[in-house]
C-alpha positions as CSV (number, residue, x, y, z in Angstrom):
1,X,16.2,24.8,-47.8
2,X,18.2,28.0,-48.7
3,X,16.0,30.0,-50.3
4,X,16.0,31.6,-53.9
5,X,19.8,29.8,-54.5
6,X,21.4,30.6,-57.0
7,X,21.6,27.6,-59.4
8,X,25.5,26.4,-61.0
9,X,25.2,25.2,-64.5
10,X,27.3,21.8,-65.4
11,X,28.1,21.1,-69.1
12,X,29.6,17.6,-70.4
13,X,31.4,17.7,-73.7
14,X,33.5,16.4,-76.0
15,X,36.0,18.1,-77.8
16,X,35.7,18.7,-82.0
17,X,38.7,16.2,-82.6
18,X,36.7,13.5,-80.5
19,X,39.3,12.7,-78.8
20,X,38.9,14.2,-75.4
21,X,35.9,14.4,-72.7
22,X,35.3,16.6,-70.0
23,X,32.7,18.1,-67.6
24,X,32.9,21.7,-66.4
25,X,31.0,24.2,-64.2
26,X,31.0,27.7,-62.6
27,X,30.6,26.3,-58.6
28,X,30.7,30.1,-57.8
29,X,26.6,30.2,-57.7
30,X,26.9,27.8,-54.7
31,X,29.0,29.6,-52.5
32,X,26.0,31.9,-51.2
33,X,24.1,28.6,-50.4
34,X,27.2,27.7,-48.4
35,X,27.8,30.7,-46.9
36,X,24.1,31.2,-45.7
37,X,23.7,27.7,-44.7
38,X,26.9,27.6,-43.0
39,X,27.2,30.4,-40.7
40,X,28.8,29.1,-38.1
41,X,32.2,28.0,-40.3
42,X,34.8,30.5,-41.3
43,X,35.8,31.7,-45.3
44,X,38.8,28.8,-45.4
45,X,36.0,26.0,-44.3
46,X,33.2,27.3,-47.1
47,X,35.7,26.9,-49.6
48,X,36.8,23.4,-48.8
49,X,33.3,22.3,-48.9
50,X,32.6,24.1,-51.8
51,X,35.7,22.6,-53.6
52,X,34.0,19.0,-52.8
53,X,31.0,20.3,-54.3
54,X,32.4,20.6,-57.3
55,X,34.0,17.4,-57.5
56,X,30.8,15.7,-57.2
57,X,29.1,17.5,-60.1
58,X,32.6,17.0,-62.5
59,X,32.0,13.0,-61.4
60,X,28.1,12.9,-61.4
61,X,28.0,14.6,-65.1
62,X,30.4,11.7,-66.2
63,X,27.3,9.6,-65.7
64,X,24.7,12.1,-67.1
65,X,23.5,13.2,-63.5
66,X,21.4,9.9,-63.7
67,X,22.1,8.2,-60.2
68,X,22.7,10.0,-56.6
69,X,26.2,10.7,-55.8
70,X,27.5,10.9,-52.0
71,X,31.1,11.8,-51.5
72,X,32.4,11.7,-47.6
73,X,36.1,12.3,-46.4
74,X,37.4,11.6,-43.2
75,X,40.6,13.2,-42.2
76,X,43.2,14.2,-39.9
77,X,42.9,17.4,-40.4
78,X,41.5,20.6,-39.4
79,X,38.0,19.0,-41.0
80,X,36.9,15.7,-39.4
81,X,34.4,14.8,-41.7
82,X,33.6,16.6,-45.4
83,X,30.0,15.3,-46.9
84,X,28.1,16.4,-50.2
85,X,25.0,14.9,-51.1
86,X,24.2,15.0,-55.0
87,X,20.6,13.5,-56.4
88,X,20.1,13.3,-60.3
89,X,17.2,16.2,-60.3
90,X,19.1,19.3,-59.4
91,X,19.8,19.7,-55.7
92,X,23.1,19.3,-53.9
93,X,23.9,19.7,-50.3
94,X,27.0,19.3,-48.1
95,X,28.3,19.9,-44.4
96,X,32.0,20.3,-43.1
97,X,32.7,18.8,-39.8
98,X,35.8,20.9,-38.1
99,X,37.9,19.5,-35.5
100,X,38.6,21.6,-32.6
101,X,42.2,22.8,-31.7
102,X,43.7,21.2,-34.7
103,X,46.0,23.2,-36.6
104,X,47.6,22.8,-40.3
105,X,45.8,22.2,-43.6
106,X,41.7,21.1,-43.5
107,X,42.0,17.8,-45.3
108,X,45.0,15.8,-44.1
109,X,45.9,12.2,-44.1
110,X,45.5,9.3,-42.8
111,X,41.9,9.6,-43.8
112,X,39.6,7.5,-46.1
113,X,37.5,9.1,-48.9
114,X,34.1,7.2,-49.7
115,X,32.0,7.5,-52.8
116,X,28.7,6.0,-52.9
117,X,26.5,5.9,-55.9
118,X,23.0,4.9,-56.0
119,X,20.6,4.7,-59.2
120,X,16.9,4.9,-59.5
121,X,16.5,0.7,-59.7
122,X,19.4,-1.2,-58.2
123,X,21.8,-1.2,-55.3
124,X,24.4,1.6,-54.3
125,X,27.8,1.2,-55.3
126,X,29.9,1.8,-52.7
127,X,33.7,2.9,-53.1
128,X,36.3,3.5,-50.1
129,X,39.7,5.1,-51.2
130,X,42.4,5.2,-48.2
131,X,43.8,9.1,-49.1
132,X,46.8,9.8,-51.0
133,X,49.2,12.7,-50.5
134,X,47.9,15.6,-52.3
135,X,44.6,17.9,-52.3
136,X,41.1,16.8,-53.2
137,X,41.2,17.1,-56.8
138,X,44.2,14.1,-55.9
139,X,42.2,12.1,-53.7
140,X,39.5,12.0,-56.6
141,X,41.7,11.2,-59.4
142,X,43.0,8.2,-57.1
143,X,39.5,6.8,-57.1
144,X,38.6,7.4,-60.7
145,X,42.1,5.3,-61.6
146,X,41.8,2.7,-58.5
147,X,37.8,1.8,-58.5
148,X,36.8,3.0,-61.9
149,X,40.2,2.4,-63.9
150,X,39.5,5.8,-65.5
151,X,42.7,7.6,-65.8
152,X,41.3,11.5,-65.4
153,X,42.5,15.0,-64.8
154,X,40.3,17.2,-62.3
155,X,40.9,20.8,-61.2
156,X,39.0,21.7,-58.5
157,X,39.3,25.7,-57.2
158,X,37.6,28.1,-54.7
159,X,38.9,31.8,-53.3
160,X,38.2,32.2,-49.5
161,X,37.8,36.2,-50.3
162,X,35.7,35.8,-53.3
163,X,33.5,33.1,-53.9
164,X,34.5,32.1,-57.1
165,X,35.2,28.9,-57.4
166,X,34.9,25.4,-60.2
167,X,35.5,22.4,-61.5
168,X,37.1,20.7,-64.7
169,X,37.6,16.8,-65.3
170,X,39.2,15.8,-68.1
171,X,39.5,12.5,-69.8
172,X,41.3,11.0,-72.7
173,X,39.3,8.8,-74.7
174,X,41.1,5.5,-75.8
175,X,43.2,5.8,-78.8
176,X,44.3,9.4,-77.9
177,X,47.0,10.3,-80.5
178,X,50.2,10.8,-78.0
179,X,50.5,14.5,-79.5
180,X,47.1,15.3,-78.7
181,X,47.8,13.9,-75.5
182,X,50.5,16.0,-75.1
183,X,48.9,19.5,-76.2
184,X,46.0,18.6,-73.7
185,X,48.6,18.0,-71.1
186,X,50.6,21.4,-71.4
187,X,46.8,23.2,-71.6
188,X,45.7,22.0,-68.2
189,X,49.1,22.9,-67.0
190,X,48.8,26.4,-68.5
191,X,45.5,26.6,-66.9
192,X,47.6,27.9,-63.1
193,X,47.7,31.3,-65.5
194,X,44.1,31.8,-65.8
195,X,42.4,33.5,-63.0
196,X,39.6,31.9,-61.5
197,X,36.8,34.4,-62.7
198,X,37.8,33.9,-66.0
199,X,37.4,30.0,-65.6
200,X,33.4,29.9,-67.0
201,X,32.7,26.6,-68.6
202,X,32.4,28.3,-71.9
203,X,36.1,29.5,-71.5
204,X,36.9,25.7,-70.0
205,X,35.2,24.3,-73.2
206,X,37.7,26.5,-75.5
207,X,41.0,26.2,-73.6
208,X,40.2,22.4,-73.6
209,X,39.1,22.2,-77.0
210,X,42.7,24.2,-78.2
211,X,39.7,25.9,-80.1
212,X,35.8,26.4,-80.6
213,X,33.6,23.9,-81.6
214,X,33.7,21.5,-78.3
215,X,30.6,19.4,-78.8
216,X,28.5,20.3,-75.6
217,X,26.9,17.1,-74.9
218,X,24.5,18.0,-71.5
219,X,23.9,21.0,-69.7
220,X,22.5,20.1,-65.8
221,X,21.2,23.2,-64.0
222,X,22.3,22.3,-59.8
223,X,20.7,24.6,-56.8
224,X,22.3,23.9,-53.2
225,X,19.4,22.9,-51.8
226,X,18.4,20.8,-48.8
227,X,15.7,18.3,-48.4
228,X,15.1,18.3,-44.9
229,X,11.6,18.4,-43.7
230,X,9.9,18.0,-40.2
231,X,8.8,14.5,-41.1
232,X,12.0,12.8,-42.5
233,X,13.5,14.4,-39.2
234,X,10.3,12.6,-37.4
235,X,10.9,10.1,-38.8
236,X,14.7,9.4,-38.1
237,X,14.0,10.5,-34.4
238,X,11.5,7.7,-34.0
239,X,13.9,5.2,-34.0
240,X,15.6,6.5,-30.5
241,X,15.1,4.2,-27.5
242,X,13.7,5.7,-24.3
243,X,17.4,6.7,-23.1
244,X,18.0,8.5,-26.2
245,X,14.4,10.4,-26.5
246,X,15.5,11.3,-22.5
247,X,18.9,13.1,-23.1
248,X,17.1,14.5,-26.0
249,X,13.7,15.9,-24.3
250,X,15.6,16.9,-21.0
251,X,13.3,17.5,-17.8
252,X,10.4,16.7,-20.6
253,X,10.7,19.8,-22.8
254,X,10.4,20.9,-26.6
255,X,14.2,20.0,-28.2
256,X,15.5,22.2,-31.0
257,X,17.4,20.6,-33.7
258,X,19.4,21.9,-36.1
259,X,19.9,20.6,-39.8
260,X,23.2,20.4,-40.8
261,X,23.0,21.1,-44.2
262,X,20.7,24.1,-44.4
263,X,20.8,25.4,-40.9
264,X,16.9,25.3,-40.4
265,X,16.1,24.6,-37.0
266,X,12.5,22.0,-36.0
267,X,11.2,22.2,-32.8
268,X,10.0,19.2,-31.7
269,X,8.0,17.8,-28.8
270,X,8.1,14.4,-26.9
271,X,4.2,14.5,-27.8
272,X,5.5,14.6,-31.7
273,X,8.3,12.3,-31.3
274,X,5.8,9.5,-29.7
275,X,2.5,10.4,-32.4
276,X,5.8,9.4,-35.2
277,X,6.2,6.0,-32.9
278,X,8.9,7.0,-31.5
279,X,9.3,5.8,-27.7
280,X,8.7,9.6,-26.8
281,X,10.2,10.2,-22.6
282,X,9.9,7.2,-20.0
């Protein structure tokens, strides 16, 4: 787990006229969680992930942060494999997969994007989206229109150099007067002009809004935060057949292995991989 993270807070509201809602935060706490958990990738590859952070919180607060949300892009480019993992009680986590000696822009088609949502009492819904040209706030407003039939504006941003970083989705709600439509339309354009710093979700609530009074619906406080643990990793290991547990435990010796999320490193035995009934070395 990164310790003491800062925590990223996520409002959902609806604007005064009732005719528009949208779901805004300040991602800008997470990029220390990324950072520290995530030594070993550069400024450029932080911000990508921190980017899809963000779009999982502007999605998971369209449902009130009550089911785990699991976003995963594969892609041609410079990034294999992007994955955030969002649960309903406050922690998020995420890993960036880079592909050696490729050159050009980190998320590149052909790829797929893949959203999976899972509630408390039922089964996951899973949602695969081939990508569409464009960046990642595109490939999410895809999905939203193709597998939700939600038609959606998100803005997703993050400076390599700073940090700061955020996310905006807005939606119309049906009966949208056409000239509201039109103001909101020409305000998320206008929104290239604002620098990111200034982008808090109280500012989002007011440029959205054309206004105060935005009726804040939910504020959900999010940590990055992993929720890795010796035993889950026990666990998981005790499925490896004998070949597996051998190229793991090489010559019969301690293995150390490295979260992905968080960076925290387990050491474990053969002796602790076969008391989790695991096949342990032949």
């Amino acid at each position: 787990m990164i310790e003491n993270a800062p925590s990223a807070q996520v409002i959902r509201a609806l604007t005064s006229d009732r005719h528009v809602r949208f779901s805004a935060l300040d991602a800008s706490p997470l990029w220390d969680g990324v950072r520290r958990g995530h030594p070993q990738l550069d400024a450029e590859a932080c911000a990508v992930l921190v980017e899809l952070l963000a779009g999982a919180l502007v999605l998971q607060a369209r449902n009130f942060f009550s089911e785990r949300l699991q976003l995963l892009v594969r892609t041609s480019g410079r990034a294999k494999a992007v994955v955030v993992d969002s649960w309903p009680d406050g922690d998020i986590r995420g890993v960036l997969d880079p592909a050696p000696g490729v050159e050009g822009p980190w998320l590149a088609g052909p790829g797929t994007l893949q959203v999976m949502r899972s509630s408390l009492s039922g089964q996951p819904y899973i949602g695969n989206l081939e990508m569409v040209e464009g960046p990642l706030q595109t490939q999410l407003e895809a999905y939203l229109q193709q597998s939700e039939q939600v038609l959606a504006s998100v803005h997703l941003w993050c400076d390599p150099g700073t940090g700061e970083s955020g996310g905006l989705l807005v939606e119309p709600m049906p009966g949208c007067p056409p000239e509201r439509l039109r103001i909101l339309v020409d305000a998320l354009e206008g929104l290239e002009v604002v620098p990111f710093w200034e982008r808090t979700p109280e500012f989002l609530s007011r440029w959205v809004n054309q206004g105060e009074g935005a009726e804040i619906l939910s504020t959900t406080t999010m940590r990055y935060a992993c929720r890795c643990n010796r035993e889950s990793l026990l666990a998981a290991l005790a499925g490896f057949g004998k070949e597996k547990a051998s190229e793991l435990f090489q010559d019969g010796k301690p293995a150390l292995i490295r979260c992905d999320y968080c960076g925290k490193e387990y050491t474990i035995s053969p002796g602790d991989l076969a008391g989790a009934g695991g096949e342990g070395t032949p």
